[in-house]
PLY file of the C-alpha trace (Angstrom):
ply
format ascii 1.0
element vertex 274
property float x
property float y
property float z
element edge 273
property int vertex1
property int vertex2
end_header
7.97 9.19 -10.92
6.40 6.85 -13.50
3.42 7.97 -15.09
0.99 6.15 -17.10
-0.72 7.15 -20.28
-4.42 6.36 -20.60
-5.41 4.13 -23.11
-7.37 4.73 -26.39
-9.72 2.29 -25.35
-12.20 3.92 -22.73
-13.89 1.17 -21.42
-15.08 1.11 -17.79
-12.82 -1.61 -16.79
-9.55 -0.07 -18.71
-10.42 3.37 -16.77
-10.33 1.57 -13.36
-7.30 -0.46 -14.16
-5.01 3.17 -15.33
-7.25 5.01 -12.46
-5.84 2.59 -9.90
-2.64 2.30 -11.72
-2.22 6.15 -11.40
-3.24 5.84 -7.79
-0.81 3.62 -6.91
1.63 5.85 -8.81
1.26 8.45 -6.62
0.55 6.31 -3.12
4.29 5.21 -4.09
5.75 8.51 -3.95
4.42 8.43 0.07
6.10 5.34 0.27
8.98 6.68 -0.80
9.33 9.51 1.42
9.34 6.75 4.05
11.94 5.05 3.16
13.63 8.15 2.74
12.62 9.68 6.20
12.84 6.44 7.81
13.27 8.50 11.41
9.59 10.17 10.70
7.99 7.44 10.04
9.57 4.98 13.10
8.45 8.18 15.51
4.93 8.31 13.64
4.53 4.38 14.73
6.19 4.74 18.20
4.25 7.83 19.38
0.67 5.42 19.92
2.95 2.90 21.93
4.19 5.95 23.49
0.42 6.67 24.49
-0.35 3.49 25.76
2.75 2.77 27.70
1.31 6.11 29.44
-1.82 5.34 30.07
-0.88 1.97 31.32
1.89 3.30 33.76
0.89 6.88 34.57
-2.92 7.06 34.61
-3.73 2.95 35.81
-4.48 3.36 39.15
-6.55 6.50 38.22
-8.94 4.96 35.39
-11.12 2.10 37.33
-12.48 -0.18 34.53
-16.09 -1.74 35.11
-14.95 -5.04 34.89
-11.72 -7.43 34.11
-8.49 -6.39 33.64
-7.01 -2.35 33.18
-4.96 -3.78 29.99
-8.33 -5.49 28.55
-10.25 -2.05 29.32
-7.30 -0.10 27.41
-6.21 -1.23 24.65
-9.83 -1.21 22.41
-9.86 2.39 23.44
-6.21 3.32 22.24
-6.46 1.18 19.03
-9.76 3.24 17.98
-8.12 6.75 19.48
-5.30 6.29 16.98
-7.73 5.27 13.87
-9.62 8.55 14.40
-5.83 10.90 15.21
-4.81 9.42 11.92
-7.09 12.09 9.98
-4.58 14.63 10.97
-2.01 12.86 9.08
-4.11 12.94 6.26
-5.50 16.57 6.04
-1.99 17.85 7.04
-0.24 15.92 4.01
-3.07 17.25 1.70
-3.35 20.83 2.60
0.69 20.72 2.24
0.99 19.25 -1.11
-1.42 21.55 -2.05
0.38 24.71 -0.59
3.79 23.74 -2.44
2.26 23.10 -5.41
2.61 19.39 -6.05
-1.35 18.72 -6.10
-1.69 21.21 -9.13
1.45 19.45 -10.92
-0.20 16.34 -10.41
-3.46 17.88 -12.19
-1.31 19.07 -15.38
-0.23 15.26 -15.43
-2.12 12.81 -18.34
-3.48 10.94 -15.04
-6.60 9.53 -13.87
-8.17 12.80 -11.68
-9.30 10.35 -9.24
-5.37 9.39 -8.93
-4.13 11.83 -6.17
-6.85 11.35 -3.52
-6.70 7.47 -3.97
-3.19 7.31 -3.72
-3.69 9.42 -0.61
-5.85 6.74 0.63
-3.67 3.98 -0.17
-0.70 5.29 1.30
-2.38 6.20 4.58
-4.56 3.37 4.52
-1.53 1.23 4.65
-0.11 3.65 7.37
-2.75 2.69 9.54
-2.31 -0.75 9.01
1.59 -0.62 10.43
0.21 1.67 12.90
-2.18 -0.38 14.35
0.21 -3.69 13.96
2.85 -2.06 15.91
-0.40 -1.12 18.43
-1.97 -4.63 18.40
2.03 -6.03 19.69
2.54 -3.27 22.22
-0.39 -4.29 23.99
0.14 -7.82 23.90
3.41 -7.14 25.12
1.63 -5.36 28.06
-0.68 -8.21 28.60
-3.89 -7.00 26.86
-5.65 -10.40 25.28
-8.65 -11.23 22.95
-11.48 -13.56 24.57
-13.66 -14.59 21.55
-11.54 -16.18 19.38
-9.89 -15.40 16.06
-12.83 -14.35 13.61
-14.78 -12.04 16.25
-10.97 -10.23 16.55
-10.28 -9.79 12.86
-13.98 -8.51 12.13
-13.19 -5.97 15.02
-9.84 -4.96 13.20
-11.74 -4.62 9.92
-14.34 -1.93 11.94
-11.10 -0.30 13.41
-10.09 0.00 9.33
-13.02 1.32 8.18
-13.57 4.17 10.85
-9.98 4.92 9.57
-11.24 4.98 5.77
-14.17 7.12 7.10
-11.24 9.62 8.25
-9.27 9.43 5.39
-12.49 10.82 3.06
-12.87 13.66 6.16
-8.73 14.43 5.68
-9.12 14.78 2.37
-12.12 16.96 2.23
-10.21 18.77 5.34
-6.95 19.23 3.38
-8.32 20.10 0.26
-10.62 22.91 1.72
-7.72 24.35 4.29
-4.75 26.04 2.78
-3.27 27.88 5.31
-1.01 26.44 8.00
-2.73 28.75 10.91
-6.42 26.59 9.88
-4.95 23.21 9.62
-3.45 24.00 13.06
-6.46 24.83 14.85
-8.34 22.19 13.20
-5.52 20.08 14.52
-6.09 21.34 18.10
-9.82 20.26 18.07
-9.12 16.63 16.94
-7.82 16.02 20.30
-10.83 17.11 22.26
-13.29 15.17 19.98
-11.22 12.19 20.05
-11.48 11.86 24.24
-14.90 12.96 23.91
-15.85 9.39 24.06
-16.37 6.48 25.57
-12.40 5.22 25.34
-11.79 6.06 28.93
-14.52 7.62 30.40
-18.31 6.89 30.38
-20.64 9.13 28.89
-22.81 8.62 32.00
-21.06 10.20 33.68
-20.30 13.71 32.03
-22.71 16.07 32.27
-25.83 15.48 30.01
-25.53 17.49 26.78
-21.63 16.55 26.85
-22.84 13.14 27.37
-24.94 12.79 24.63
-22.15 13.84 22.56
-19.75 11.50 23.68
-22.54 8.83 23.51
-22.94 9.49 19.74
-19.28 10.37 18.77
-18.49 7.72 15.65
-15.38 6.99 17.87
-17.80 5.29 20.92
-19.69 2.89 18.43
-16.37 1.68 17.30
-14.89 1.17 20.69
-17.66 -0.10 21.92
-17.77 -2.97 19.37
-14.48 -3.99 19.21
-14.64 -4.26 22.88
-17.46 -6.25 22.50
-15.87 -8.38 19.60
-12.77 -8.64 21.50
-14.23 -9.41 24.40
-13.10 -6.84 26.65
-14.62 -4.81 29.33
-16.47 -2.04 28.59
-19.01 0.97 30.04
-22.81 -0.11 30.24
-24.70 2.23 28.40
-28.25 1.10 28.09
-28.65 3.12 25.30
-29.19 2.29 21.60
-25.88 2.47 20.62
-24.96 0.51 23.64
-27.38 -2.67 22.62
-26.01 -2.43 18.70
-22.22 -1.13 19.00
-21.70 -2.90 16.20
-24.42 -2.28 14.04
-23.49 1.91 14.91
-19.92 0.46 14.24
-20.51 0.08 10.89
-22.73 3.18 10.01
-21.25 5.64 11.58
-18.48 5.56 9.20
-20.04 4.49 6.10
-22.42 7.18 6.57
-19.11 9.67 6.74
-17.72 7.89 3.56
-21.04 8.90 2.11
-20.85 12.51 3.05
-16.97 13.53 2.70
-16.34 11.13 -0.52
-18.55 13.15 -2.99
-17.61 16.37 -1.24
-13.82 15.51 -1.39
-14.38 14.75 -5.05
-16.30 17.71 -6.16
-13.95 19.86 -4.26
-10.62 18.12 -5.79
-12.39 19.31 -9.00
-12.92 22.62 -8.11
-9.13 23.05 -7.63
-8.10 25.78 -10.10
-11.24 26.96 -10.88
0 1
1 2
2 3
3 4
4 5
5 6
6 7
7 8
8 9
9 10
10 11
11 12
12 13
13 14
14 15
15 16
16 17
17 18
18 19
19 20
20 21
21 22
22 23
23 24
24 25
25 26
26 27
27 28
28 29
29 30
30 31
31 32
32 33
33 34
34 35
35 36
36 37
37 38
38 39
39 40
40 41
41 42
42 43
43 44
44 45
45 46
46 47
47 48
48 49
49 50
50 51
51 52
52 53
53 54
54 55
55 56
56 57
57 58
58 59
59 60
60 61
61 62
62 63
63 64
64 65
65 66
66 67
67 68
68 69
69 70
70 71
71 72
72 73
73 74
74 75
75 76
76 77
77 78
78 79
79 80
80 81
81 82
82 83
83 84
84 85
85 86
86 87
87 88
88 89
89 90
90 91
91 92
92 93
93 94
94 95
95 96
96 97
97 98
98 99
99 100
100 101
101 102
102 103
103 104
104 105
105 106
106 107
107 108
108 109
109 110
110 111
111 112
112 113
113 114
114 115
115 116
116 117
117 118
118 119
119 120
120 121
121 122
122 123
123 124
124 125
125 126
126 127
127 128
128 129
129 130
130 131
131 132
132 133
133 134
134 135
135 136
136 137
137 138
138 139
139 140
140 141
141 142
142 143
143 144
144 145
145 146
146 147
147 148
148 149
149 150
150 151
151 152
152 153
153 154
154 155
155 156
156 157
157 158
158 159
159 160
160 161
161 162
162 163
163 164
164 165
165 166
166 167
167 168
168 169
169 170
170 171
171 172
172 173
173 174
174 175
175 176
176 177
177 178
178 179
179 180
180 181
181 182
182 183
183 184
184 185
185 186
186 187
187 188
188 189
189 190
190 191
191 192
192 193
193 194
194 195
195 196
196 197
197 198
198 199
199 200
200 201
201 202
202 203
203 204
204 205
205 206
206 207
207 208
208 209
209 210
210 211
211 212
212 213
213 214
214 215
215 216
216 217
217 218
218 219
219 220
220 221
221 222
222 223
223 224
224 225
225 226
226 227
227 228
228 229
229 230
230 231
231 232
232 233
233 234
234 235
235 236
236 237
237 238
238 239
239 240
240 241
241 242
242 243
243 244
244 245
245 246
246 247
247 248
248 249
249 250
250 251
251 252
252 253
253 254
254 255
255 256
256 257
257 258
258 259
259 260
260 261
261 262
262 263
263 264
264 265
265 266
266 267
267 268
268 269
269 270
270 271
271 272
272 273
């Protein structure tokens, strides 16, 4: 792997250009793996087709959607479900590098600090985007459609992205403050939960009320509730807040996250070693 040498020069806009330089460094050695592993990461973009060929032909007569059609009422749901199961990815590559020692190699490097957890981000960033491509064709194929026309669909995509950068900055905080496989297993085994603690497939209305509330305010409903909106899908009347502004919540939700887990991602990354 190439690495770059900061220059003498220390201005602000010389340290962004090596920091992202290094980052991109380092998002290339994900890359890499890959194309290396080219079986890992074809099963990695299958398994959410895998989902919604599932849900579509095991659970359709089961799941009534208010309105319109059972693909329309899907899809949204699916395509925010796999934004939020990406942070496994994430804290799981993380805690691992850290384990075997490549995260502390990295550190002894003459590299931007920042360079590691952006070239996390970068790599799994662009993950997501193949992930939800592959997604966005699947249901197609299946006959899910957009209703509002092209701009109202790509802002929803860009909502779906940035719920995903909201996870990234939780993976990374995750993976650097887990370093045993038996704790990034169990947190593994409660991302499921939260996930369908939402609105993707059942409404909150009708859980019981505390578990309702939850599910009403889960990061994962505003999302799916605006795309579906933006997409112009069916979706569960809510009545609530976060109901009449899914979009506004849509966008909060996760740069409020982004504002929590960045700083603490960072100041923990720099308490490695200490």
């Amino acid at each position: 792997m190439t690495v770059l040498t900061p220059p003498r020069k220390t201005s602000g806009a010389e340290r962004l250009r090596w920091a992202l330089a290094d980052g991109w460094t380092v998002a290339k050695r994900d890359l890499t793996h890959w194309a290396q592993q080219p079986a890992v990461f074809i099963v990695g973009l299958l398994f959410p087709v895998l989902m919604l060929l599932m849900f579509a032909l095991f659970f359709g007569g089961a799941i009534t959607p208010p309105t319109g059609s059972y693909q329309d009422f899907l899809v949204p749901g699916l395509l925010g479900l796999t934004m939020v199961f990406g942070v496994e990815t994430t804290f799981t590559a993380i805690s691992t590098d850290l384990a075997r020692g490549v995260t502390d190699r990295f550190r002894s490097l003459p590299m931007a600090g920042s360079a590691v957890v952006t070239g996390r981000c970068i790599a799994d960033l662009l993950n997501a985007i193949a992930v939800l491509a592959v997604l966005v064709l699947a249901g197609l194929a299946i006959g899910w459609r957009w209703h509002e026309g092209l701009g109202p669909a790509l802002a929803a995509f860009g909502l779906l992205l940035l719920l995903r950068v909201a996870m990234l900055w939780l993976g990374i905080y995750l993976g650097l403050l887990l370093r045993r496989a038996e704790a990034v297993q169990a947190i593994q085994i409660l991302v499921w939960p939260l996930g369908f603690l939402s609105n993707a497939f059942v409404a909150p209305t009708t859980m019981p009320g505390w578990l309702g509330a939850i599910a009403e305010w889960n990061p994962l409903s505003a999302t799916v509730a605006a795309v579906r909106e933006l997409f112009g899908n069916p979706g569960w009347a809510s009545g609530s807040w976060l109901g009449d502004y899914a979009i506004l919540a849509a966008i909060g939700w996760p740069v409020l996250l982004i504002a929590v887990f960045y700083p603490l991602s960072v100041r923990r990354y720099r308490q490695l070693g200490g």
